[in-house]
C-alpha positions as CSV (number, residue, x, y, z in Angstrom):
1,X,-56.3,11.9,114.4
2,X,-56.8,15.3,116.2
3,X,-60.4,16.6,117.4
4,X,-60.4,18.4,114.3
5,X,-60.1,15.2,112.3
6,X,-56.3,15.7,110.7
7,X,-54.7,13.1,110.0
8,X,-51.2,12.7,112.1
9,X,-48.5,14.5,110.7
10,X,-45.6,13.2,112.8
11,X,-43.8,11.4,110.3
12,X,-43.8,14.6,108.0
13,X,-42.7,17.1,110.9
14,X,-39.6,14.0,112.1
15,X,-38.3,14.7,108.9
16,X,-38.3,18.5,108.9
17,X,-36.8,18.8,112.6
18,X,-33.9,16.1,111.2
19,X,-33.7,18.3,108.2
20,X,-33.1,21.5,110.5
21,X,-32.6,20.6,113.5
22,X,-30.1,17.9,113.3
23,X,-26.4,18.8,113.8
24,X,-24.7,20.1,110.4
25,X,-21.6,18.7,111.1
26,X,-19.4,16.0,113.0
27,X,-18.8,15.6,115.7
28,X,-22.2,17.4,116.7
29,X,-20.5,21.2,116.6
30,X,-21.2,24.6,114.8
31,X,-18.1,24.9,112.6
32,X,-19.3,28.5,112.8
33,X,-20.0,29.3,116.2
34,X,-18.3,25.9,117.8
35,X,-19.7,27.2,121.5
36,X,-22.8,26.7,120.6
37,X,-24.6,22.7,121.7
38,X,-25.2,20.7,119.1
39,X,-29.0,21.5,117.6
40,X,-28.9,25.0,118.0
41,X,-27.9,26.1,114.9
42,X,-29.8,29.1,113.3
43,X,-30.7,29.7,109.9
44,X,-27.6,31.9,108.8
45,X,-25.4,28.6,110.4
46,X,-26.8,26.5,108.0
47,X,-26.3,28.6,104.9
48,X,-22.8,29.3,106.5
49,X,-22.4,25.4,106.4
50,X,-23.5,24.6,103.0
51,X,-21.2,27.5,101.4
52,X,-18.5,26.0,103.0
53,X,-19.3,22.5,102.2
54,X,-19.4,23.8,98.5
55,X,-16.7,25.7,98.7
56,X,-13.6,24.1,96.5
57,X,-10.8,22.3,98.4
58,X,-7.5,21.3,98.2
59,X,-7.9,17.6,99.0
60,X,-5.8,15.4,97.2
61,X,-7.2,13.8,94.3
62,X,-9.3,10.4,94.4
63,X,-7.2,7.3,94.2
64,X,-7.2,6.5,90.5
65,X,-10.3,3.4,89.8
66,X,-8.6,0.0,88.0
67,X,-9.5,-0.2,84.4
68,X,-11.6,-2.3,82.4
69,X,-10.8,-5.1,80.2
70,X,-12.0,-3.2,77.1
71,X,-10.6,0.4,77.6
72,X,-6.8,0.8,76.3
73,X,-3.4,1.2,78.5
74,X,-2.8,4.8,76.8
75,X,-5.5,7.5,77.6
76,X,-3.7,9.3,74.4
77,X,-6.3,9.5,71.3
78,X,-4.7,7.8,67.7
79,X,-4.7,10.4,65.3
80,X,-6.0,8.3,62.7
81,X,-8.3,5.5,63.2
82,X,-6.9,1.9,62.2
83,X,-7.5,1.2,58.8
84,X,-11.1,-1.2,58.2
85,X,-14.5,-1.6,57.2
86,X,-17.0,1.7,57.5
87,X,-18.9,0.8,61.2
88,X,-21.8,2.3,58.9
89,X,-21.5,0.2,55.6
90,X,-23.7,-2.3,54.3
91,X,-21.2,-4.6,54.7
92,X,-21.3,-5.0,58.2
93,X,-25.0,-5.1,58.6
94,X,-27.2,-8.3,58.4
95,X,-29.3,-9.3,55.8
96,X,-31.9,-7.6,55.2
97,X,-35.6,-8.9,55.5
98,X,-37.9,-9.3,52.4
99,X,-39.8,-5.8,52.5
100,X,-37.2,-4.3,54.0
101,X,-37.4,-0.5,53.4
102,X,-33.3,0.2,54.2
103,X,-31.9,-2.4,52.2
104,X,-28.5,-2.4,51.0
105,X,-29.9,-1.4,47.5
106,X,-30.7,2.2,48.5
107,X,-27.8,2.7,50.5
108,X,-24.3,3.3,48.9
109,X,-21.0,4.5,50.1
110,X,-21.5,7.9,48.8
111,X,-23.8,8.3,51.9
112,X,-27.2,7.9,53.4
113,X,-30.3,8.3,50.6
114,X,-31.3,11.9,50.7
115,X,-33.9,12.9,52.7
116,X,-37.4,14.0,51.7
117,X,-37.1,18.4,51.1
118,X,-39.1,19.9,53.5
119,X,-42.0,22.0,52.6
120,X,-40.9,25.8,51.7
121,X,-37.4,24.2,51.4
122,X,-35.3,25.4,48.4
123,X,-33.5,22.0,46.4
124,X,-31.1,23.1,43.9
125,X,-31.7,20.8,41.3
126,X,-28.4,19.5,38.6
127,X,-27.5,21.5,36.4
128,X,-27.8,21.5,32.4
129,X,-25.5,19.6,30.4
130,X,-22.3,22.1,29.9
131,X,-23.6,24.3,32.6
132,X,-21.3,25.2,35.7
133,X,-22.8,23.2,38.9
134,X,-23.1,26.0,41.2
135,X,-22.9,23.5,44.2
136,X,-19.3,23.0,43.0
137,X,-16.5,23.2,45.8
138,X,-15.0,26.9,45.9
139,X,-11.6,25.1,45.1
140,X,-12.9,24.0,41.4
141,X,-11.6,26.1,38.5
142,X,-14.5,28.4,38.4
143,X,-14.4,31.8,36.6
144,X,-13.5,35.1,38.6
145,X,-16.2,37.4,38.0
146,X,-14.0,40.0,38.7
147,X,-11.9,39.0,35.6
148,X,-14.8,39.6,32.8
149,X,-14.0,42.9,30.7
150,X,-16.0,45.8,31.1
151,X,-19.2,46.5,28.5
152,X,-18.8,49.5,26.2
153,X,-19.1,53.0,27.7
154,X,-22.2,53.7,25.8
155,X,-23.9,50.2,26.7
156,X,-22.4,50.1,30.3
157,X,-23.9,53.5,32.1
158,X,-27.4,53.2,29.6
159,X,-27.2,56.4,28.0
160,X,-27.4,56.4,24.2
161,X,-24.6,56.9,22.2
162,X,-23.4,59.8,19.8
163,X,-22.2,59.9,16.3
164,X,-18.6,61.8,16.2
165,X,-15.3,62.7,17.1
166,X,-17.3,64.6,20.3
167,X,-20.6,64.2,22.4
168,X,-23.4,67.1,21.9
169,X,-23.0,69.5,24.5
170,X,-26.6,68.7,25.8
171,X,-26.8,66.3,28.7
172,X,-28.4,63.0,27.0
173,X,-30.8,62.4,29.7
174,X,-34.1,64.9,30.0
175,X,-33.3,67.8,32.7
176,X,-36.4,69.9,33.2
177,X,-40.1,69.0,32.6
178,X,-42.3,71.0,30.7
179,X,-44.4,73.6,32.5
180,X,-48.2,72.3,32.9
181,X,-51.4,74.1,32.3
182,X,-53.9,73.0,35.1
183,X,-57.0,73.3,33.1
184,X,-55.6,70.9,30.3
185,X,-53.8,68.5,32.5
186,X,-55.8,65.7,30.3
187,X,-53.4,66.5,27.4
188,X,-50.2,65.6,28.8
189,X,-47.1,65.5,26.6
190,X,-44.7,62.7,27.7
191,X,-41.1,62.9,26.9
192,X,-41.0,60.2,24.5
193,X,-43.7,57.4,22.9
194,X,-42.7,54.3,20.7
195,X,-44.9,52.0,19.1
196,X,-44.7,49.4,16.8
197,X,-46.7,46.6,15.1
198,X,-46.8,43.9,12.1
199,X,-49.1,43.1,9.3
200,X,-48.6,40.9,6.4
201,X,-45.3,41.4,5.0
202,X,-44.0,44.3,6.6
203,X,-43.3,45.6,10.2
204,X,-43.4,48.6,11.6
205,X,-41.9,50.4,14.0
206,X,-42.4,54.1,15.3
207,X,-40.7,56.3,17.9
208,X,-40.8,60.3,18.6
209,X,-37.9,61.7,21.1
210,X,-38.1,65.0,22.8
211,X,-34.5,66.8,21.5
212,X,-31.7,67.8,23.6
213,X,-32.3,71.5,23.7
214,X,-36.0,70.8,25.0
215,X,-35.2,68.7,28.0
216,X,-32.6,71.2,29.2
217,X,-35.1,73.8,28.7
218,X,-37.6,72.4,29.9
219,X,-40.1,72.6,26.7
220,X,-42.3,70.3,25.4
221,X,-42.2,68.3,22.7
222,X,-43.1,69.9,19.5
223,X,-43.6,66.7,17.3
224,X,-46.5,64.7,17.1
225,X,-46.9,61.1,16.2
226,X,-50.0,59.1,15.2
227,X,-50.3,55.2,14.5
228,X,-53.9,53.8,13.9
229,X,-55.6,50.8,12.1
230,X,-58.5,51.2,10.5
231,X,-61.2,48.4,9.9
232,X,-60.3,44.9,9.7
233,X,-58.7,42.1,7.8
234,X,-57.2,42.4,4.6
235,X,-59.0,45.8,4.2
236,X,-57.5,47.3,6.8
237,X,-55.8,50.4,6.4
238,X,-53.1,51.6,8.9
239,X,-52.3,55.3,9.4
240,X,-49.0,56.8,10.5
241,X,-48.8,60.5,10.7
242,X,-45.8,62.7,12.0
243,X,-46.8,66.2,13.2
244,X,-44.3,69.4,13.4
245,X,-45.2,72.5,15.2
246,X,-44.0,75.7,14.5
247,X,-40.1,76.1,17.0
248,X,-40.8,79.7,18.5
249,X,-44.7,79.6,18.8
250,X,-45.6,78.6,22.7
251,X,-48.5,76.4,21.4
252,X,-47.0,74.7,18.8
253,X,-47.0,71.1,20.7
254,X,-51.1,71.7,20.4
255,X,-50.7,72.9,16.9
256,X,-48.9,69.5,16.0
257,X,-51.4,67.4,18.1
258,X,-54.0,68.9,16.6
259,X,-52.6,68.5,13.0
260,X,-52.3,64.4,13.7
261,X,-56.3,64.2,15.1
262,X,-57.6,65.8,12.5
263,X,-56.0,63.7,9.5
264,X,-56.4,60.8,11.4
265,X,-60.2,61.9,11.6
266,X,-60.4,62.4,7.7
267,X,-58.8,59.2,7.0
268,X,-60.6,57.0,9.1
269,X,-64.0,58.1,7.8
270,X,-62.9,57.4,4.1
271,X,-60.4,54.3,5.0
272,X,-62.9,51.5,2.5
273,X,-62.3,53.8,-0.5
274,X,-58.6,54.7,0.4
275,X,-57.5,51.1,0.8
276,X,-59.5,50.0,-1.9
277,X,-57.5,52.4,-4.1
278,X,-54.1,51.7,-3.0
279,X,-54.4,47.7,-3.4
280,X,-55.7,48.7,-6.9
281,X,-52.9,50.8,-7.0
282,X,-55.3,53.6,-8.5
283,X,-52.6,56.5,-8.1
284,X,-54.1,59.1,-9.6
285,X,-57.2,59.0,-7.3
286,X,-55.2,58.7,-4.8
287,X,-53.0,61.9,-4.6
288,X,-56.0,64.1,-5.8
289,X,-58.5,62.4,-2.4
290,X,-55.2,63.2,-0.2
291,X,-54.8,66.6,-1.6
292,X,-58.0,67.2,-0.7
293,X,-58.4,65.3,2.7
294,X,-54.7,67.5,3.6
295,X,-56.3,70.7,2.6
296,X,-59.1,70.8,4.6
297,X,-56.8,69.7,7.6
298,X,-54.8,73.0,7.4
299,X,-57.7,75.2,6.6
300,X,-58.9,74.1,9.9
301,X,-55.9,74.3,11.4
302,X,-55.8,78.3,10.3
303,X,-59.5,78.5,11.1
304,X,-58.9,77.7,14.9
305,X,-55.8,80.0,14.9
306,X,-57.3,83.2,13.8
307,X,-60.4,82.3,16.5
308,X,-57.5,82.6,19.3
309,X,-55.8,85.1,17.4
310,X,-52.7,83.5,17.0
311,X,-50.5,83.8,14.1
312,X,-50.4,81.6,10.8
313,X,-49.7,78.1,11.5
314,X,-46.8,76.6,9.9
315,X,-47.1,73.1,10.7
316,X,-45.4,70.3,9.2
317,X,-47.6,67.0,8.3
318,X,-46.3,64.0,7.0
319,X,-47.7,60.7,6.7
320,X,-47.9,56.7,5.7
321,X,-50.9,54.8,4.2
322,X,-50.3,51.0,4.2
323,X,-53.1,48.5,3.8
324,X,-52.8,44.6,6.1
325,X,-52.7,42.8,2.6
326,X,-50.0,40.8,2.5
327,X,-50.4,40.5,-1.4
328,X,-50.4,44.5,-1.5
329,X,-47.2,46.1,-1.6
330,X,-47.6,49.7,-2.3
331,X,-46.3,52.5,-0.1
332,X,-48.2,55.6,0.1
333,X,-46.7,59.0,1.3
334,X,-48.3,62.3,1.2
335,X,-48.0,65.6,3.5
336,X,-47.2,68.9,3.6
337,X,-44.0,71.0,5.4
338,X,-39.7,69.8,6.1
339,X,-39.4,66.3,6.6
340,X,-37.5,63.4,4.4
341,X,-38.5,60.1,3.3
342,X,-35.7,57.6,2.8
343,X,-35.7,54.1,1.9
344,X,-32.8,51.5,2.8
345,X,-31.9,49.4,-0.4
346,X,-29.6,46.1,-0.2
347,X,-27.5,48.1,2.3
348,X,-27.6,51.9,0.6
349,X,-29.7,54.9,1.8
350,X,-32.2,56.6,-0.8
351,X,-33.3,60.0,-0.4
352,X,-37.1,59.8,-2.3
353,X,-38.0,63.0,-0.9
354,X,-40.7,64.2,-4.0
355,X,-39.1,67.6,-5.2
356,X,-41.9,69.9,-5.0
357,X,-42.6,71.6,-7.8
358,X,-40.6,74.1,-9.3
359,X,-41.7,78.0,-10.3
360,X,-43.2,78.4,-14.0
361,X,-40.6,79.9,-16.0
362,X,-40.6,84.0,-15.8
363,X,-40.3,86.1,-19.7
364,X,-38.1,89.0,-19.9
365,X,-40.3,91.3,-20.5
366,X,-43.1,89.7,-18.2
367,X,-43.9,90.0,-14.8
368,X,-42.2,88.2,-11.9
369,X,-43.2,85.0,-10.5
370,X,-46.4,84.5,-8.2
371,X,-45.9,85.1,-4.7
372,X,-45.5,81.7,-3.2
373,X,-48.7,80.0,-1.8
374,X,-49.4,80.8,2.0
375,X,-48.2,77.5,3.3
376,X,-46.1,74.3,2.0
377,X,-47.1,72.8,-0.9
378,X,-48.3,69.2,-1.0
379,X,-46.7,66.7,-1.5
380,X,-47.2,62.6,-2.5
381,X,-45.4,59.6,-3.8
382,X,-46.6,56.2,-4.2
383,X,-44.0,53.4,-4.4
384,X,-43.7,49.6,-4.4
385,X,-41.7,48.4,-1.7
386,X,-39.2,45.3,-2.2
387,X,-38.6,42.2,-0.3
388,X,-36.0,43.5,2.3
389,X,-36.4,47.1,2.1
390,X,-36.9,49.6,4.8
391,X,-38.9,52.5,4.4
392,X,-37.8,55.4,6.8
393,X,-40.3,58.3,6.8
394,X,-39.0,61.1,9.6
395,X,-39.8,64.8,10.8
396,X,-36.7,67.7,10.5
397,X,-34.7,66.9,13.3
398,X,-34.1,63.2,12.8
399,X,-33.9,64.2,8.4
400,X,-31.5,67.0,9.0
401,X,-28.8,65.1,10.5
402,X,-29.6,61.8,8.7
403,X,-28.6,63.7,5.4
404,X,-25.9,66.0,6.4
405,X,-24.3,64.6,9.3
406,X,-21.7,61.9,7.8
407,X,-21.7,58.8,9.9
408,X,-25.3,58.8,11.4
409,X,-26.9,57.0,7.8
410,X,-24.1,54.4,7.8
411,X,-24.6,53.3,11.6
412,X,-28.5,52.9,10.9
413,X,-27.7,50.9,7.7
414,X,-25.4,48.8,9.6
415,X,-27.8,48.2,12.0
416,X,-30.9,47.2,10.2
417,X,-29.7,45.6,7.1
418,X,-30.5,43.0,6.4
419,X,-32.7,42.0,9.1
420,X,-34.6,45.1,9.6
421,X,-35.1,47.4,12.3
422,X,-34.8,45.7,15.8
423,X,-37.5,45.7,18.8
424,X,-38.8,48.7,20.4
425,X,-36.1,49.3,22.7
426,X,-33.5,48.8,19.9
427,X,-35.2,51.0,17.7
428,X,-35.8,54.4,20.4
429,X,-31.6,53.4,20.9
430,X,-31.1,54.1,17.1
431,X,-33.6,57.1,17.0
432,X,-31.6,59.1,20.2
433,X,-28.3,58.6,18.3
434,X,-27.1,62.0,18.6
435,X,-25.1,64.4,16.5
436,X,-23.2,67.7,18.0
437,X,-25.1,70.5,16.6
438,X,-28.3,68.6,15.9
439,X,-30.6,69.2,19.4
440,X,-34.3,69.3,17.9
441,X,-37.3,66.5,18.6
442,X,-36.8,63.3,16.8
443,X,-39.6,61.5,15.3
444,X,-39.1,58.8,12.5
445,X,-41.1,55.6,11.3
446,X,-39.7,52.5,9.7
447,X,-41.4,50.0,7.9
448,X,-39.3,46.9,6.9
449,X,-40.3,44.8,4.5
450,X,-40.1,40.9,5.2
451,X,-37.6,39.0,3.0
452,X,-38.8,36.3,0.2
């Protein structure tokens, strides 16, 4: 121990002078600098010496070590191992112990059990009966995808599809939107709106379509549709009204609007006594309440026009009365303005359009007939629908086309007899069937009447 009190490091600092100071080679001389005495190597001589002691040589090979008892002759590999029992199968283990969780019972030659999946892990499970395993090998016999024919042009890119030797000449997709008014941006007018629903015996469904010549113009659309329940139960009365503004009057989209909220208004306030009537089928009452009720709708209608000084409305109002009474079957139409009502009969289209009154006859000798009145005359039809017919009640530029255009009646018959009209997006399909030379708004409403 030093007068410090250290404890003697002598052993520790032997083996650090051997480990430097020692001579680094045999027979005590610096392979480097051989003129130096052996133990006076610096630094740089001992890295010098370990490169070269790990630098590679050209000694010849070690003499080759004698072979055990249990290693073959031939260092060559077989290429196929000798026929025998699986090192791994059950056979060749022992018995197992009573408890045993590996016995030979959950072990088979098909391979180990499977292993527990592991938590986030995605384990396809087995397939349905008659379903393709998609864990197959890719050498099965399983279809090319590439091999499947294409769909239809008119299903494939999603555009709907035209009626006719040629398309229209209007893009079928909406081009331009319609310009906004920032003070009445709470009375948008969308593109498009479908509806739908099913009471009792009949279902409905409902669908209004901005026309070709509007998107590309970038207009909005002119028709207006309405579909609202009234009260509940059986008594309930449901309202469908189709609205059509005037083509060259810049308003007419508020016209139409305006034409649907305020019938809607009349009829709601007096739906007890309306669907009261119609299961009672009190017809009569009926036509002379909506005569009235349709009146006072287009006087106001004129009213608000003259107060913004616009010109004489001519708007178009058509609409459905039908009660939620399965028992009740009467239809009820009334309305005023262009428009056709149809009804699809055991596969056949029926133009029930009520003819509106004809002029009284003119004498000779008298004077000439009355000037017409100042607006359409009014007109309403009550009918009792069938099991299995389909009541089609449409605005001027779906009726137009449906009557004159040959082709269009017999695609929708085929399509909704017998079953009906189809879903919402079925239905919007059949109403933007298009016809070259027919590019105005399409609105129409089908109620289908449930078999047996």
């Amino acid at each position: 121990m030093s007068q410090q009190g250290e404890t003697s490091t002598a052993a520790v600092d032997d083996w650090w002078n051997r480990l430097y100071d020692e001579p680094v080679s045999a027979p005590g001389r610096d392979p480097v600098h051989p003129e130096r005495p052996p133990g006076d190597a610096s630094l740089d001589d001992h890295f010098a010496s370990a490169a070269a002691a790990t630098a590679p040589t050209t000694d010849p090979p070690a003499p080759e070590r004698p072979r055990a008892w249990w290693e073959p002759d031939d260092d060559s590999v077989p290429d196929d191992p000798p026929a025998g029992p699986d090192p791994g199968s059950a056979t060749d283990r022992p018995a197992p112990e009573d408890g045993d969780p590996w016995s030979p019972d959950d072990v088979t030659d098909d391979g180990p059990p499977e292993a527990a999946p592991v938590a986030g892990e995605c384990i396809p499970s087995a397939p349905a009966p008659g379903v393709p395993d998609p864990r197959t090998p890719a050498d099965t016999d399983v279809p090319n995808m590439l091999d499947i024919p294409d769909a239809p042009e008119s299903v494939a890119d999603g555009h709907p599809g035209f009626i006719g030797d040629r398309p229209p000449t209007y893009d079928a997709e909406p081009t331009a939107l319609p310009a906004a008014d920032p003070e009445r941006l709470g009375e948008p007018i969308t593109d498009t709106v479908v509806d739908g629903a099913r009471y009792g015996t009949w279902t409905l469904r409902a669908a209004s379509v901005r026309g070709d010549s509007a998107r590309y113009r970038g207009d909005p659309r002119k028709d207006a549709l309405l579909t609202a329940r009234f009260g509940t139960g059986d008594g309930a009365l449901v309202l469908i009204a189709v609205a059509t503004g005037p083509r060259v009057a810049p308003d007419a989209h508020r016209t139409a609007a305006d034409a649907c909220r305020l019938i809607g208004g009349a009829v709601g306030r007096s739906h007890a006594r309306l669907s009261d009537d119609i299961r009672a089928d009190r017809r009569e009452d009926l036509g002379a309440g909506l005569h009235r009720l349709t009146d006072r709708v287009v006087g106001r209608l004129r009213a608000d026009a003259a107060e913004r000084g616009a010109d004489d409305p001519a708007v178009g109002l058509r609409c459905l009365l039908l009660t939620a009474d399965p028992r009740c079957r009467n239809r009820i139409f009334f309305g005023i303005g262009p428009g056709g009502l149809f009804r699809l009969r055991d596969g056949s289209w029926e133009d029930i359009e009520p003819a509106v009154p004809p002029a009284g006859p003119r004498d000779d000798d008298g004077p000439a007939d009355p000037p017409a009145p100042p607006y359409e005359p009014f007109r309403f039809r009550a009918c009792a629908a069938r099991p299995g017919d389909t009541l089609l009640l449409c605005g001027p530029g779906f009726a137009d086309p449906l009557r004159e255009a040959p082709g269009l009646g017999d695609e929708l018959a085929r399509r909704w007899h017998p079953g009906g009209p189809p879903g919402l997006a079925g239905f919007l399909a059949d109403v933007q069937l298009r016809v070259k030379g027919y590019a105005d708004d399409r609105t129409a409403v089908a109620v289908h009447d449930t078999p047996g």
